[in-house]
C-alpha positions in Angstrom: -1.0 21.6 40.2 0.5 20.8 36.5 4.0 18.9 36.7 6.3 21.8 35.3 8.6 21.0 31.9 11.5 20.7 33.8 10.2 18.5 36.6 9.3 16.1 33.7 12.6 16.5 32.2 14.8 15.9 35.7 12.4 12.4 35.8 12.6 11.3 32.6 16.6 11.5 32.9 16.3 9.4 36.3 14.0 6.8 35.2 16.7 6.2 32.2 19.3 6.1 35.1 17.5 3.5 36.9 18.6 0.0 37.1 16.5 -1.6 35.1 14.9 -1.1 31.8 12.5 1.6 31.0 9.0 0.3 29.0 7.7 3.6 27.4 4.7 2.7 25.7 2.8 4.8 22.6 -0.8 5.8 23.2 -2.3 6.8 19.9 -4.4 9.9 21.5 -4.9 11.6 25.2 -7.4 9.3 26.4 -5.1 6.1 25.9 -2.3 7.9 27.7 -4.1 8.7 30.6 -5.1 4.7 30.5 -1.3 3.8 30.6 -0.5 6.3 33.2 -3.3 4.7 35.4 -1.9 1.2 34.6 1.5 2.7 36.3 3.8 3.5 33.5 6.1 6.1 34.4 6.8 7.9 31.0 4.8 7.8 27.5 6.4 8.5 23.9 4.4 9.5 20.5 3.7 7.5 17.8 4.2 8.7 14.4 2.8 5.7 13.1 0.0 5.6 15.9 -0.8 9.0 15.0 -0.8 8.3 11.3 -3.6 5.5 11.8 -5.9 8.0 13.9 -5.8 9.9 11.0 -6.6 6.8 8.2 -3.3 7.8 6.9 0.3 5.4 6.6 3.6 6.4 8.8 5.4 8.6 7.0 2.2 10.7 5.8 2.1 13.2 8.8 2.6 17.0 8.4 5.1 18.4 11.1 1.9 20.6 12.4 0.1 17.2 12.5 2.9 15.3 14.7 3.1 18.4 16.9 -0.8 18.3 17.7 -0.9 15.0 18.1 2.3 15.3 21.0 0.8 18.3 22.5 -2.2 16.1 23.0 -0.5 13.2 24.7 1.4 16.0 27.0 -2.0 17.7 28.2 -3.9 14.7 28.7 -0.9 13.2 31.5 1.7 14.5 34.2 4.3 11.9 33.2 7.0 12.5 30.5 6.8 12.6 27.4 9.1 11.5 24.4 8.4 12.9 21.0 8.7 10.2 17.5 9.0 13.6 15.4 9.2 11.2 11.9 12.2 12.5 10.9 12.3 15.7 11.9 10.6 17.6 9.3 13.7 19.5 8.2 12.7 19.3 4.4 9.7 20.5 5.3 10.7 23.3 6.8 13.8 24.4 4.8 11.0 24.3 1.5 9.3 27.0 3.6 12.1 29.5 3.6 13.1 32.1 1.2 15.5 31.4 -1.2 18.1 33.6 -1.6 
């Protein structure tokens, strides 16, 4: 059974709790998380830059619906938690989107 959102949430806020520090490392696609889950790490994050250089691209070159693939990816592929490198938030993007008034 699929580890819930809020299951994942409750252990990623104890494994930053814990007593010592918390590795996270940045698989570039699902099939290298799932290798760093079954080397034992407890928690993953994106890569916007990893994600970038799947793509042939430089950091900083990702659209917001790219970064957002490429996280729901990582999520699918493992039951661990999951941080998110959203760039920086895509904000212009999406305020260019919106009617002006």
């Amino acid at each position: 059974m699929p580890v819930s959102q809020s299951d994942k949430a409750a252990r990623f806020r104890t494994l930053h709790e814990g007593p010592g520090a918390l590795l996270i490392p940045n698989p570039w696609d699902g099939a290298s998380a799932r290798i760093l889950a079954g080397l034992g790490f407890q928690a993953l994050a994106t890569s916007s830059g990893a994600c970038a250089g799947t793509l042939g691209r430089r950091d900083g070159q990702l659209t917001r619906d790219e970064a957002l693939e490429h996280a729901r990816a990582i999520v699918a592929a493992v039951d661990l938690p999951v941080s998110a490198d959203l760039e920086n938030g895509f904000g212009r993007e999406f305020f260019a989107r919106q009617p002006q008034p």
